[in-house]
Backbone as a chain_set.jsonl record, in Angstrom:
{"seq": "XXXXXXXXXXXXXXXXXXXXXXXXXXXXXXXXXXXXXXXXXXXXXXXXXXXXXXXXXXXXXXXXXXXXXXXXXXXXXXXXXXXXXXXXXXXXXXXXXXXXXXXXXXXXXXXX", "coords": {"N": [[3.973, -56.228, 88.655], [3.975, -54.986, 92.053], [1.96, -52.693, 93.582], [2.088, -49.951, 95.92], [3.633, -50.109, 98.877], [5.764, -50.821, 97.851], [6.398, -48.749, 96.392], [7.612, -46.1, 97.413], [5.885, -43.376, 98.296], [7.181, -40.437, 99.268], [10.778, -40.224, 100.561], [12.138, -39.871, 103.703], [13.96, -36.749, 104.088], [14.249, -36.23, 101.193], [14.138, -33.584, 99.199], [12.492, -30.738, 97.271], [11.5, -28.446, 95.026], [10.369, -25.011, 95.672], [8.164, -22.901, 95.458], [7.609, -19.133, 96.491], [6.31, -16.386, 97.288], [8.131, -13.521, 97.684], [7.619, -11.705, 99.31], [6.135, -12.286, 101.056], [6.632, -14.891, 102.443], [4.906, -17.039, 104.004], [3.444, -17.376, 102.271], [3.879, -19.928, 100.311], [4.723, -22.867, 97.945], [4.825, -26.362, 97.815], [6.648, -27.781, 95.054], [5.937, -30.764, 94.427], [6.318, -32.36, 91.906], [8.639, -31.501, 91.206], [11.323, -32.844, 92.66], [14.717, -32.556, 93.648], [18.82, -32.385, 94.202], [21.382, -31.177, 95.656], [23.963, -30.06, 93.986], [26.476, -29.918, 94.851], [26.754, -31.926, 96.355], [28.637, -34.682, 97.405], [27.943, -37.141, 97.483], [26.303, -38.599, 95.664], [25.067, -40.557, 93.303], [24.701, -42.327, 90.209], [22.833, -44.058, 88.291], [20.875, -46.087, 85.859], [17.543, -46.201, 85.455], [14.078, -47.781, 85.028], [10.913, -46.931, 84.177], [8.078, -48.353, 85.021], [5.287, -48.043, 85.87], [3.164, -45.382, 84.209], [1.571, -42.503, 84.704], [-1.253, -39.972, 84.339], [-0.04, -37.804, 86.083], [2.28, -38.811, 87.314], [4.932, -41.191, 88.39], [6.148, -44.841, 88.119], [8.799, -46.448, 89.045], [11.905, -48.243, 88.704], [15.296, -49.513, 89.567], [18.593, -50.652, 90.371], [20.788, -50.571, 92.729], [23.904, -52.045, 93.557], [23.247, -54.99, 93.383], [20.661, -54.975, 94.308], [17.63, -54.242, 94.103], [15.295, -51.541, 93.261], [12.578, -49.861, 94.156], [10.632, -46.817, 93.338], [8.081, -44.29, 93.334], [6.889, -41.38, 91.677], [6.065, -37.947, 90.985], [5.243, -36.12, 88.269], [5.234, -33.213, 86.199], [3.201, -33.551, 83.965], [4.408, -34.754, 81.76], [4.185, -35.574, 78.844], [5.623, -37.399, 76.699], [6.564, -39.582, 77.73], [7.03, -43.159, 78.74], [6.171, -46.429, 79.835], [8.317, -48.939, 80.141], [10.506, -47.127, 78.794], [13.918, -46.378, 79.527], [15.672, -44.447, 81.935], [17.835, -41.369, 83.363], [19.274, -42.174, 86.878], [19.424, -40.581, 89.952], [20.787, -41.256, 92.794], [21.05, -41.147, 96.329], [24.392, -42.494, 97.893], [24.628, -43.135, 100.337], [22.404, -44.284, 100.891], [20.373, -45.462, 99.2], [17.346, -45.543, 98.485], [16.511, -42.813, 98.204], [16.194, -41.058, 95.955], [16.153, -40.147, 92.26], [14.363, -39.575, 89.411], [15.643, -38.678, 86.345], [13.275, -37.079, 84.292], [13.358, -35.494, 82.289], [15.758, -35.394, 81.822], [17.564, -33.774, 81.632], [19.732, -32.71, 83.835], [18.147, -31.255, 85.323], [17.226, -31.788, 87.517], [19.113, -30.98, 89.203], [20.469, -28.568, 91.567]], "CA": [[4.658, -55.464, 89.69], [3.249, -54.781, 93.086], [2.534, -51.256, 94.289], [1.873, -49.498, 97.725], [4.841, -49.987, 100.118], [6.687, -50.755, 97.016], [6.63, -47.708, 95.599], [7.03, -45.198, 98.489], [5.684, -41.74, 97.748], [8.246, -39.995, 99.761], [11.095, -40.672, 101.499], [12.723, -38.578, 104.565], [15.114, -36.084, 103.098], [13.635, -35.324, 99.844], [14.032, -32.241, 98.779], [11.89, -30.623, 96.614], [11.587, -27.25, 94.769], [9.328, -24.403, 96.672], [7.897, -21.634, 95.062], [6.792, -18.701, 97.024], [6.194, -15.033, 97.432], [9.53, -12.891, 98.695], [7.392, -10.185, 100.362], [4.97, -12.966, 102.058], [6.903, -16.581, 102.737], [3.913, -18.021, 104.193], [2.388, -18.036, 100.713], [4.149, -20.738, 99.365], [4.057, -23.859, 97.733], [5.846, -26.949, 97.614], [6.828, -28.053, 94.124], [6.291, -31.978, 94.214], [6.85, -32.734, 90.718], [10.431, -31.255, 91.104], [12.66, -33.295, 93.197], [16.219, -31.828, 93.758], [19.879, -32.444, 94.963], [22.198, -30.303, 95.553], [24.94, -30.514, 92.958], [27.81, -30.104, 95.513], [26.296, -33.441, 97.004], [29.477, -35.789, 96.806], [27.393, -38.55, 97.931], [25.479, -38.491, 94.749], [25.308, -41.454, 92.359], [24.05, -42.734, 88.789], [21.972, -45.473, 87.604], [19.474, -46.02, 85.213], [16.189, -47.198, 85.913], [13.175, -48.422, 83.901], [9.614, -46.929, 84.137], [7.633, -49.631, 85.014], [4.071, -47.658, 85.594], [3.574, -44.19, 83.945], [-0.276, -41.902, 85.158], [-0.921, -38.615, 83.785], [0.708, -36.677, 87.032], [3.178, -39.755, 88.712], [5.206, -42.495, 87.36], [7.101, -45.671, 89.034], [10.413, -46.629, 88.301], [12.412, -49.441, 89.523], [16.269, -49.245, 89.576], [19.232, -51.398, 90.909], [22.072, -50.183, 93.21], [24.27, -52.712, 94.373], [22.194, -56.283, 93.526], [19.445, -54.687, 94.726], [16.477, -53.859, 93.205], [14.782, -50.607, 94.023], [11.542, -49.294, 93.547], [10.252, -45.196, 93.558], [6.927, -43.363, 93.08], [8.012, -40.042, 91.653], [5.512, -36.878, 90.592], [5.93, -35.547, 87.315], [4.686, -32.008, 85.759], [2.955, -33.557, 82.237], [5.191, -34.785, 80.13], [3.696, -36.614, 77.783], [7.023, -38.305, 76.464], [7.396, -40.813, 79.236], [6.735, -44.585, 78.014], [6.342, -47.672, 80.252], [9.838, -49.536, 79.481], [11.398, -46.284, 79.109], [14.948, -46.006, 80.082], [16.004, -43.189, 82.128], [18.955, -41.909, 84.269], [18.243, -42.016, 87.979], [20.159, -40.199, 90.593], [20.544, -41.608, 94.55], [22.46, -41.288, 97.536], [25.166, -43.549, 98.122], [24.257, -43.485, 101.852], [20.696, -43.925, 101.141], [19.719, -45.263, 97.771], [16.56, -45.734, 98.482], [16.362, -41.693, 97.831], [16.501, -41.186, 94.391], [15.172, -39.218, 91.757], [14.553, -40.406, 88.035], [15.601, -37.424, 85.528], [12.605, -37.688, 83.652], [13.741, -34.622, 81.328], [17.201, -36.122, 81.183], [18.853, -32.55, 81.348], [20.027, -32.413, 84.85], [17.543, -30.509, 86.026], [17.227, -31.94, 89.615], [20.369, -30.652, 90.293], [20.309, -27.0, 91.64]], "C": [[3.629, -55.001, 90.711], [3.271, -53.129, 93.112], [2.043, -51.38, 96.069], [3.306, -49.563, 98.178], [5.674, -50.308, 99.388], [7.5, -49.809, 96.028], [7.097, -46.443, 96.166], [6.545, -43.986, 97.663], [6.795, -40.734, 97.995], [9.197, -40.514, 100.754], [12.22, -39.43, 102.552], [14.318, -38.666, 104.039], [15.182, -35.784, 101.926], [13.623, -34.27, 99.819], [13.383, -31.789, 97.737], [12.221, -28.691, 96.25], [10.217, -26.345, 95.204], [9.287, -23.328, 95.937], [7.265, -20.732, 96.394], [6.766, -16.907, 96.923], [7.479, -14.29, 98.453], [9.24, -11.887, 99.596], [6.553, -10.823, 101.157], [5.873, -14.436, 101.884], [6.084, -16.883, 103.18], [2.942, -18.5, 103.189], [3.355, -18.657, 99.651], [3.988, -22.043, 98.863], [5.11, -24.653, 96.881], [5.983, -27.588, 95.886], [6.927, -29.981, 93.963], [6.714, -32.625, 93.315], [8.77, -32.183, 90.287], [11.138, -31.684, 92.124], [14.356, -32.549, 92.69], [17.196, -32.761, 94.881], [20.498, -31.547, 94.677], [23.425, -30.756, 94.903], [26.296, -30.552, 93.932], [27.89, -31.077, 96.339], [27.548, -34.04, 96.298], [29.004, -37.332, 96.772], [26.42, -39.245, 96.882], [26.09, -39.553, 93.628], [24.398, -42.126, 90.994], [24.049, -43.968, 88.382], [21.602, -45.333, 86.833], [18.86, -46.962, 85.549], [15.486, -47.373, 84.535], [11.673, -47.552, 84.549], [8.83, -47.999, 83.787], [5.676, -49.336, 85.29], [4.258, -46.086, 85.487], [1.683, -43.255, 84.443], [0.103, -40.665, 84.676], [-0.191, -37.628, 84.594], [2.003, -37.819, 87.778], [3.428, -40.532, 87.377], [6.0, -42.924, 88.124], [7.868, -46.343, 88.424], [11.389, -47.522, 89.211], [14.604, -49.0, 88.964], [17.254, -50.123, 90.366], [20.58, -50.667, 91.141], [22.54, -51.562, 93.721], [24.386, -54.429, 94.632], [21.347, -56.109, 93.766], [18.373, -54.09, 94.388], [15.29, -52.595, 94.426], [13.425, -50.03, 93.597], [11.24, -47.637, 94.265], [9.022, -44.986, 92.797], [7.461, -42.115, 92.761], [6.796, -39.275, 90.966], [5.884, -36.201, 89.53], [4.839, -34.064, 86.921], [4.148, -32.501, 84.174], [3.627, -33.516, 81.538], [5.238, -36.269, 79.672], [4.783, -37.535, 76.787], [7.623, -39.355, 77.233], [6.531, -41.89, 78.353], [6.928, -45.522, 79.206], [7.42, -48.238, 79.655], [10.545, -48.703, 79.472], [12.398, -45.885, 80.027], [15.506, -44.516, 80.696], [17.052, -43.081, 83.644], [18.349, -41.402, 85.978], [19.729, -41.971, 88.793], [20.189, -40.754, 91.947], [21.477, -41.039, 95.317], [22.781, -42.44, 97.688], [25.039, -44.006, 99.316], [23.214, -44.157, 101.731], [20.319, -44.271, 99.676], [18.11, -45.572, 97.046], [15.858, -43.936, 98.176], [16.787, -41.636, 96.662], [15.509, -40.648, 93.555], [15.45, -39.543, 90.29], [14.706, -38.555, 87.083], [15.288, -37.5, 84.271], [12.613, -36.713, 82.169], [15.322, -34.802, 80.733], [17.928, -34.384, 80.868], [19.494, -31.974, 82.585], [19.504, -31.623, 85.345], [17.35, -30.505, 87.299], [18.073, -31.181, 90.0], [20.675, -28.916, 90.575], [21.684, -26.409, 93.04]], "O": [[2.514, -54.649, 90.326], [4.226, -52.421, 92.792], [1.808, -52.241, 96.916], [4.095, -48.839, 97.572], [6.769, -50.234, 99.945], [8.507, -49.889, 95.324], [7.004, -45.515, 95.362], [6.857, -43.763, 96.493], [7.332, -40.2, 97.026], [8.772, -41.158, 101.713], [12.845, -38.454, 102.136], [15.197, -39.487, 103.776], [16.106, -35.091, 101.5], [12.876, -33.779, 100.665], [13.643, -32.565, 96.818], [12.888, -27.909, 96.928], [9.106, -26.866, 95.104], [10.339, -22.731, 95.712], [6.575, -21.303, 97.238], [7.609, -16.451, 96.151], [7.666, -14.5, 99.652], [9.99, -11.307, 100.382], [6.072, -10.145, 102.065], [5.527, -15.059, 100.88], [6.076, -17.905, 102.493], [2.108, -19.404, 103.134], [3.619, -18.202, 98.537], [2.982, -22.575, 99.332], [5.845, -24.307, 95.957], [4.837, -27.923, 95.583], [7.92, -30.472, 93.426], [7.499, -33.535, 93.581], [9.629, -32.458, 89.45], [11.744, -30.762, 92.669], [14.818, -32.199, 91.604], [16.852, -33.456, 95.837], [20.374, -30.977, 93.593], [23.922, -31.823, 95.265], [27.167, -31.354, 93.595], [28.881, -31.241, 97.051], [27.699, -34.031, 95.077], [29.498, -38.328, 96.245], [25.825, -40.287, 97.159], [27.225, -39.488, 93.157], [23.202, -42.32, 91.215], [24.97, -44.757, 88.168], [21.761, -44.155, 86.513], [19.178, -48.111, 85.855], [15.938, -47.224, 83.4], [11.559, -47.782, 85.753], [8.776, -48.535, 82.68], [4.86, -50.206, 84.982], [5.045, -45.447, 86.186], [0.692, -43.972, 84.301], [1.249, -40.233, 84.55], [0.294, -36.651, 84.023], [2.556, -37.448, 88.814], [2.916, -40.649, 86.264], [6.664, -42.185, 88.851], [7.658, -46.827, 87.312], [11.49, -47.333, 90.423], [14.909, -48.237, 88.048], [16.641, -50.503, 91.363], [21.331, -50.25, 90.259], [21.705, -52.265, 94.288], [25.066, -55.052, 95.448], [20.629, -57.09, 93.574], [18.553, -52.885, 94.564], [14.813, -52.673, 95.558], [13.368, -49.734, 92.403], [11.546, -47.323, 95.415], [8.913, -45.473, 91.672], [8.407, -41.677, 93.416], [6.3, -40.046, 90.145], [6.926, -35.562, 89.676], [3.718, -34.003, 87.427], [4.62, -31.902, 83.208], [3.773, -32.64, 80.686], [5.801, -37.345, 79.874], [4.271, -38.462, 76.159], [8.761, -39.816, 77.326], [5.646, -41.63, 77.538], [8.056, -45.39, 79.682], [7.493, -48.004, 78.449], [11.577, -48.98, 80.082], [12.156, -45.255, 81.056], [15.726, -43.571, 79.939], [17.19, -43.893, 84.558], [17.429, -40.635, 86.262], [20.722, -42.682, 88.634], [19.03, -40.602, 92.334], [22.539, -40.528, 94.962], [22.004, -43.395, 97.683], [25.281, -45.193, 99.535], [23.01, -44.835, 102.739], [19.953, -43.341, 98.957], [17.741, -45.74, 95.884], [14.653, -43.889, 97.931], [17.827, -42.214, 96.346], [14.313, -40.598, 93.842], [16.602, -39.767, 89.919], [13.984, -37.573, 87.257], [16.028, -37.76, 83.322], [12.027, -37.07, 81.147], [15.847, -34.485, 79.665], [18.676, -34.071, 79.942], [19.837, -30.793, 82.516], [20.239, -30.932, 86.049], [17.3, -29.549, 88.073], [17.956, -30.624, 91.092], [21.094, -28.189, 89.675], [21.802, -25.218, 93.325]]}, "num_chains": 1, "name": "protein.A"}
């Protein structure tokens, strides 16, 4: 499997989770390892993908909407339970399924 432009890192409209200080917002900080959708997203759809390369902070994951074969770079927080081959379910937009987020804890956590 190829990477680089196959994998993107991000793509516009990602959302992510932001920590920050409520008495100072300029001291915050974006949460890359947590991708999010918003659960009242109707546009929101389910696959499963495959982990196809796993690194101690990132892992890439390939997925098929459609006939079409998709590839994602995705940021994870250490969790040592991920496997190359490992099946897992992967969320997109139906507009857009090139946005997509693998739920690498499998408990709907993206969804906020």
């Amino acid at each position: 499997v190829a990477y680089g432009p196959y994998f993107p890192t991000t793509v516009i409209g990602e959302m992510y989770e932001v920590k920050y200080d409520s008495t100072n917002p300029d001291n915050s900080e974006v949460q890359i390892s947590s991708p999010r959708f918003f659960k009242s997203d109707d546009n929101i759809r389910k696959t499963k993908g495959i982990i196809v390369d796993i690194g101690s902070r990132d892992l890439k994951f390939e997925y098929h909407v459609n006939d079409k074969t998709y590839y994602k770079f995705q940021y994870h927080s250490d969790e040592p339970n991920l496997l190359e081959g490992q099946i897992l379910p992967v969320y997109y937009l139906e507009s857009g399924p090139q946005l997509a987020i693998a739920d690498i804890k499998q408990d709907s956590s993206i969804f906020k």
